[in-house]
C-alpha positions in Angstrom: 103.4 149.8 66.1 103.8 148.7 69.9 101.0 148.5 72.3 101.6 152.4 73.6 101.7 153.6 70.2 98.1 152.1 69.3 96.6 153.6 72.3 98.5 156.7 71.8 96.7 156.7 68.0 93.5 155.8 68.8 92.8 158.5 71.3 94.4 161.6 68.9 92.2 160.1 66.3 89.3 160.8 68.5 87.6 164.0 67.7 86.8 166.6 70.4 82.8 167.8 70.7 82.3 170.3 67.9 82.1 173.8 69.3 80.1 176.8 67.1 82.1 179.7 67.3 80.0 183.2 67.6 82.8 184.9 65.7 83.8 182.9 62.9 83.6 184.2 58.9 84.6 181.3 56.5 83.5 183.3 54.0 86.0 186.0 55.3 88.8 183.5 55.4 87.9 182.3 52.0 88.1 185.5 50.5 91.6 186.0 52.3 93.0 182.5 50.9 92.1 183.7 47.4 94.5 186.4 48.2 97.4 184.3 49.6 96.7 181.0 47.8 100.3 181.1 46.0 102.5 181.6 48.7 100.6 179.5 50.4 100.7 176.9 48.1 104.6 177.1 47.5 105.4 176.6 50.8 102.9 173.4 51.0 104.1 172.1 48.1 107.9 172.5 49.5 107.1 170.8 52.6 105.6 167.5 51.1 108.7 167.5 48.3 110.9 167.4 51.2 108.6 166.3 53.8 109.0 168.5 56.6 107.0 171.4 58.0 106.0 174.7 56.3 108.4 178.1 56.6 108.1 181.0 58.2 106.5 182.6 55.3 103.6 180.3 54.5 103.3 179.8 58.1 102.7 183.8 58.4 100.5 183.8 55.2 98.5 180.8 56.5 97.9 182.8 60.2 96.7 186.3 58.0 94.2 183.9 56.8 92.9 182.0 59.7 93.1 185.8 61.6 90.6 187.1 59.0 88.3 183.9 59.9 88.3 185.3 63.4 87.7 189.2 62.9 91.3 190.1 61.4 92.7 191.1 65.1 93.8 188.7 67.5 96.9 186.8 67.7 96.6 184.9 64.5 96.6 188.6 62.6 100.1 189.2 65.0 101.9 186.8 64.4 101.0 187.2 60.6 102.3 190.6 61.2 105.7 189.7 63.4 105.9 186.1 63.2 106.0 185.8 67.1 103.3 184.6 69.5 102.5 182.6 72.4 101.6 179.3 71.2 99.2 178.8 73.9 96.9 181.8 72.5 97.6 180.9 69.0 96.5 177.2 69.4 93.0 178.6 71.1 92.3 181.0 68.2 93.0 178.5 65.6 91.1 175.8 67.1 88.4 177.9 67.6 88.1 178.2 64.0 88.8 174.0 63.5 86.2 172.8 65.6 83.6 174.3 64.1 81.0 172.3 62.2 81.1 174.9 59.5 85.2 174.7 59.0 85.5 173.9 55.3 88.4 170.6 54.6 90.6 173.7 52.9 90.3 175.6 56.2 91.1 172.5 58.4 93.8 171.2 56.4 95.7 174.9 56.7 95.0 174.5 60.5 97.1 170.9 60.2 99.7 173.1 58.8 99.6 175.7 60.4 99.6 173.7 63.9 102.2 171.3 63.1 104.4 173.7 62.6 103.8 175.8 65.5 104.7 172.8 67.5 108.2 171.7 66.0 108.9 175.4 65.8 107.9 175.3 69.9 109.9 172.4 70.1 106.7 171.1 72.6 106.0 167.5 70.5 106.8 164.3 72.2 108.8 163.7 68.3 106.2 160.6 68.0 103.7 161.2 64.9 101.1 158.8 64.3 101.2 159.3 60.2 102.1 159.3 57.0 105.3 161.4 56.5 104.7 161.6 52.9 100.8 162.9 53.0 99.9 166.7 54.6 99.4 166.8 58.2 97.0 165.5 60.7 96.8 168.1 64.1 95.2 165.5 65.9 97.7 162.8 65.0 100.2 164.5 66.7 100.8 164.5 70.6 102.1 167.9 72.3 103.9 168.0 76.1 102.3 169.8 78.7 102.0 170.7 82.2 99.1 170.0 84.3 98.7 171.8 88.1 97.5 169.4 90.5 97.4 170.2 94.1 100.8 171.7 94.6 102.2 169.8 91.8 102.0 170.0 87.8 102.4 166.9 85.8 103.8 166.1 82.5 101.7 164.8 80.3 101.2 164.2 76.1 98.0 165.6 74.4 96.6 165.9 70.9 97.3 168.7 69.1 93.8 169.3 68.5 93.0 169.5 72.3 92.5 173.0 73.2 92.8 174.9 77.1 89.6 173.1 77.8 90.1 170.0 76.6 93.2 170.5 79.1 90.7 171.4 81.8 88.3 168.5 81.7 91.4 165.7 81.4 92.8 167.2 84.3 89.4 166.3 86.4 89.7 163.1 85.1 93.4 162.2 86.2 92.3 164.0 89.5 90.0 161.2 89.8 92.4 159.0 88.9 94.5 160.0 92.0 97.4 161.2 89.5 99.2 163.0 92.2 99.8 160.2 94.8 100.8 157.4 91.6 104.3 157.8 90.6 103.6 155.0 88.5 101.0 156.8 86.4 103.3 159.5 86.6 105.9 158.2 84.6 103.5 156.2 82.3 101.8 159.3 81.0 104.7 161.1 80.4 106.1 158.7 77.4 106.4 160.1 74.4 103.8 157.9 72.6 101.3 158.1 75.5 98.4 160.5 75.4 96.5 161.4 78.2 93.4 161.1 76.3 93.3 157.9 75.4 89.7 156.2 77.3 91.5 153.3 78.3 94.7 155.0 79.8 94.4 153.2 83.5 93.7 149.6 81.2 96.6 150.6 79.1 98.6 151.7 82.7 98.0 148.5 84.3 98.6 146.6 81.6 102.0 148.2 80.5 103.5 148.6 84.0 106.0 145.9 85.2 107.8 147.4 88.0 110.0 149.8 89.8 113.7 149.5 90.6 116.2 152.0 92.0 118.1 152.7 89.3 118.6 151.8 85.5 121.3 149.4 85.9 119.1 147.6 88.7 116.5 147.6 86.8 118.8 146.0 83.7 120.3 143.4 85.9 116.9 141.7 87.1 114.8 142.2 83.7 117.8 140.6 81.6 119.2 138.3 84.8 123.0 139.6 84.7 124.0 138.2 87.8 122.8 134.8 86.5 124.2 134.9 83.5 128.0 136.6 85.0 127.4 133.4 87.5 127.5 131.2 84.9 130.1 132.8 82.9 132.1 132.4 85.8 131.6 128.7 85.8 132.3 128.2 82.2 135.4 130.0 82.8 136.5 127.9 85.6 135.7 124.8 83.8 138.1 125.4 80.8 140.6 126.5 82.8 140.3 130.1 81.3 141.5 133.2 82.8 139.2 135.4 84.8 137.9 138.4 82.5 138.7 136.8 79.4 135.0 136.1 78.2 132.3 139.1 79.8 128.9 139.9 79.7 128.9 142.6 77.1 126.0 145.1 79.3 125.5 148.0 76.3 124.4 144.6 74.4 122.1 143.4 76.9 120.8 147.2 77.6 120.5 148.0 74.0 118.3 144.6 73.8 115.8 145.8 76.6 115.5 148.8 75.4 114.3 147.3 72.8 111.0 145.1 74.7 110.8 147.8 77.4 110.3 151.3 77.8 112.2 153.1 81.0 111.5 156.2 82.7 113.9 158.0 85.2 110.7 160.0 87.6 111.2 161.1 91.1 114.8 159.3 91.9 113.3 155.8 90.5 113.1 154.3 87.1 110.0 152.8 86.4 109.9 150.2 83.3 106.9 149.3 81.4 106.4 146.7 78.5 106.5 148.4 74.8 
């Protein structure tokens, strides 16, 4: 795990204030699983055989039963109904019912579900997942893309899963305060895939990752890995044996494939910006 990856995975393990929600029924939903525990089931016991995400059909069984948590209307009980929604309304309803301190570990764990695969069906991950592909699950372990408005500008940036439209609210403040809007830098940082935006050392992290900006990717090659140096001497070597021009190269997709490998780069705003993995 490299340096962004641990600071990614410490702040989705971070839990969100718990929130009471003045419509929840567990009982409700309790009674509802009863009713829809075998498809359920099949389809969870599917995914971790072949460890991927639930189908369509437990995924529609599982939102039926987190839609009778909430009052059995909503769009939990549509999409149970169609199998469409907006994910941005679905994710509020079924957090709702998640960060509750009364949410039984049978009711988060078909939220884990139910979320994850709402977000590879949405295509909206950052494809980084900070578990165990072979164990159910974790929402908050997973980081989602998202826009923020700032000014006259919206920003990409990489959230937990369990972060919901007001989570989103507050961490736009923050990176406000952070000046987001005038630091390409920043920028870029945030928007790597194994970056979140909640992380509470993000500007440590920043400053700590970031070594520099160049005007392109092949400029930005050349200086980290000295190719001009090394083509110099080369050159020399060439000259010394007697050895025809061309005959011995710097082979570059080595030398890029190798820097990829240390550093992370990010094309944003006409510039790549490169940071230390």
């Amino acid at each position: 795990m490299n340096e962004h990856e641990t600071t990614a995975a410490s702040a989705v393990e971070r839990s969100r204030d718990e929130r009471l929600s003045d419509r929840a029924d567990f009982r409700r939903l309790e009674v509802a699983l009863e009713r829809h525990a075998e498809p359920i089931a099949d389809g969870i016991a599917y995914a971790l055989e072949k460890h991927t995400d639930i189908g369509d059909e437990a995924a529609r069984h599982i939102a039926h039963v987190l839609g009778r948590g909430l009052g059995n209307e909503g769009p939990l009980t549509e999409f149970a109904e169609t199998g469409e929604g907006y994910y941005l309304s679905l994710r509020d309803a079924y957090l709702e019912l998640y960060k509750d301190p009364r949410a039984t570990p049978v009711a988060k764990e078909l939220i884990d579900w139910f979320g994850t695969y709402l977000i590879q069906r949405e295509g909206i991950g950052t494809g980084r997942r900070f578990m165990n592909p072979h164990m159910a699950p974790k929402l908050g372990q997973l980081l989602v893309r998202t826009q923020i408005p700032l000014g006259d500008e919206r920003f990409l940036i990489n959230v937990p899963g369990t972060w919901d439209s007001g989570d989103e609210d507050d961490v736009s403040g923050q990176l406000a305060d952070l000046q987001l809007p005038e630091d390409e830098a920043l920028q870029a940082f945030l928007a790597l895939p194994d970056v979140s935006a909640g992380a509470e050392d993000i500007m440590e992290a920043f400053h700590g990752c970031f070594v520099g900006r160049y005007d392109s990717f092949k400029a930005a090659i050349n200086d980290l890995a000295g190719v001009p140096a090394l083509e110099a001497d080369l050159e020399a070597l060439m000259e010394k044996h007697d050895l025809a021009y061309g005959i011995v190269e710097v082979l570059l997709s080595c030398v890029e494939d190798h820097m990829t490998e240390r550093y992370d780069f990010a094309d944003h705003k006409g510039y790549t910006y490169v940071f230390q993995k």
